[in-house]
LOKEGU-540519 format. One record per atom (N, C-alpha, C): x, y, z. Coordinates in pm, whole numbers, plus 50000, padded with zeros to 5 digits. Layout:
! LOKEGU-540519
XYZ...
END
This chain:
! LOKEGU-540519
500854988250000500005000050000500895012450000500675022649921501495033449905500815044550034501525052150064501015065650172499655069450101499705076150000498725079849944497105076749951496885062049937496055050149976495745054250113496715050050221496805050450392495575066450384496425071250337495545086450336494415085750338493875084850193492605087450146491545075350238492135062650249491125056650373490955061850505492435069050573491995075950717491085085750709491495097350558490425104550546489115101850572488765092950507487265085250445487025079550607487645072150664487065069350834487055082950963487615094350894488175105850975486675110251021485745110750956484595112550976483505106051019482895107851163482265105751244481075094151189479835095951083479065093650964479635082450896480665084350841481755073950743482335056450808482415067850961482705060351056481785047351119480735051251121479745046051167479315038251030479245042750951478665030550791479595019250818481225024050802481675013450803481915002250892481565006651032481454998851119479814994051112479024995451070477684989951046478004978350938478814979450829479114967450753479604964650756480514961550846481494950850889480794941651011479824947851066479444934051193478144930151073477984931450995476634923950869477254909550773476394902750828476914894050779476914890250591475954899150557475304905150407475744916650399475344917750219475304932950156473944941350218473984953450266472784961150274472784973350182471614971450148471134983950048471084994850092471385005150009472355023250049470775024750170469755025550106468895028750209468405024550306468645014950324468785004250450470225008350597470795011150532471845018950596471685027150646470935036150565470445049450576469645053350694468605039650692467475041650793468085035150876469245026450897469845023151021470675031951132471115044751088471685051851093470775067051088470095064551081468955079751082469635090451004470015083950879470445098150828470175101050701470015112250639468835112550515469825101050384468775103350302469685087450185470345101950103470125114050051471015123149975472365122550063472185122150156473665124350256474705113950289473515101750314474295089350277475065087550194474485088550041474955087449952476275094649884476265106049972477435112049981478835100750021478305099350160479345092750262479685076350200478685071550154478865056750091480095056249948479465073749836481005075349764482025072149781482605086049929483885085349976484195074450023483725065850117484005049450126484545040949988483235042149900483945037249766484685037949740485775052849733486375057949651487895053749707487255054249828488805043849952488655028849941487845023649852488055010249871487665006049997487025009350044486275004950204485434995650188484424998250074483474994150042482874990649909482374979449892481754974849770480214979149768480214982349635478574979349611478204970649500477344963849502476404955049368475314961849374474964965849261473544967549213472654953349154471274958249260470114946149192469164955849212468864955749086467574962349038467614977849064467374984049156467454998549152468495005049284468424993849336468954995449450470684990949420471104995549540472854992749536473084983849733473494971749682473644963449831475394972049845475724977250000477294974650027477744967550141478664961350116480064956350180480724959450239481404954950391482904959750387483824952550329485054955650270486174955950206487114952650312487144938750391488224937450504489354935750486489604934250265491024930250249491514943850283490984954250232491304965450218491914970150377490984970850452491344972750612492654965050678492774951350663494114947150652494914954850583494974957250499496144961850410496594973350444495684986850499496024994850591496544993350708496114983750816497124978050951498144972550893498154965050793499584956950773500694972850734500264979350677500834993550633501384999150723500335004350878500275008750981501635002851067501634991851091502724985751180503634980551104503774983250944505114978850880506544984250959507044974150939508694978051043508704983451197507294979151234507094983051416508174976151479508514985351549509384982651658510894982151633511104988751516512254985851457512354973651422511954967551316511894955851279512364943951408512254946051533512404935751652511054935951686510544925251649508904915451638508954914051833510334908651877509884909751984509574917652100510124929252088509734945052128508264947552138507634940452023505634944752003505224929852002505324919452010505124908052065503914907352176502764897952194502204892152101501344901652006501164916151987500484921851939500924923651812501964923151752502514924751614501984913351558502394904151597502254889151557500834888151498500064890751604498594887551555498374893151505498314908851427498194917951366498604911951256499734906051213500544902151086499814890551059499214881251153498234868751135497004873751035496674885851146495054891051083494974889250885496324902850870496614906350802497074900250663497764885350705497924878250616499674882450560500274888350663501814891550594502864885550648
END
C-alpha cells in the first residue's frame, strides 16, 4: 500500500458518519442496500449517499447493484492492508519489542 492510499482511507474513516457506515458493515453478515443503511443510521439517503462515495472511493466498500437499489460491503482486504501498512517495520523491525500484538496483527493481516 502506498502513503497515498493510507491517506485517502483515514480520510474517508476521519469522519464521524463514514465512521459509523463502516462499522455497520462490517458486523453484517450481508450486503445492505444504500437505504437500508440509511434508515439504520437515521440519516437522510442524499447524505448517505454522499458518505457511501467517499467509502467507495477508499476502497472500504463494495457495492452491487440489483435492480434499483445498490447492496454494500465491507472491504476487510482493504482494512488489513492498511494495519499491515500501519505497523510495517514496528518496533524497529524487533517483532519481539511488540510481541504478542505484532504477531497477531501480521496473522490478521495475512503478511
Amino acid at each position: 500500500m502506498e502513503t497515498e492510499q493510507a491517506v485517502l482511507i483515514l480520510a474517508a474513516l476521519g469522519q464521524p458518519t463514514r465512521l459509523e457506515v463502516f462499522r455497520l458493515l462490517v458486523r453484517t453478515d450481508k450486503p445492505i442496500a444504500a437505504g437500508d443503511v440509511a434508515a439504520a443510521l437515521n440519516i437522510p439517503r442524499n447524505t448517505m449517499s454522499s458518505h457511501l462515495a467517499v467509502l467507495s472511493r477508499a476502497a472500504l466498500i463494495r457495492g452491487v447493484r440489483s435492480g434499483k437499489n445498490i447492496f454494500y460491503s465491507a472491504n476487510l482486504t482493504r482494512l488489513r492492508a492498511l494495519t499491515a501498512y500501519l505497523v510495517d517495520g514496528c518496533c524497529a523491525d524487533q517483532p519481539g519489542l511488540c510481541d504478542p500484538e505484532l504477531s497477531e496483527i501480521k496473522n490478521l493481516s495475512g503478511s
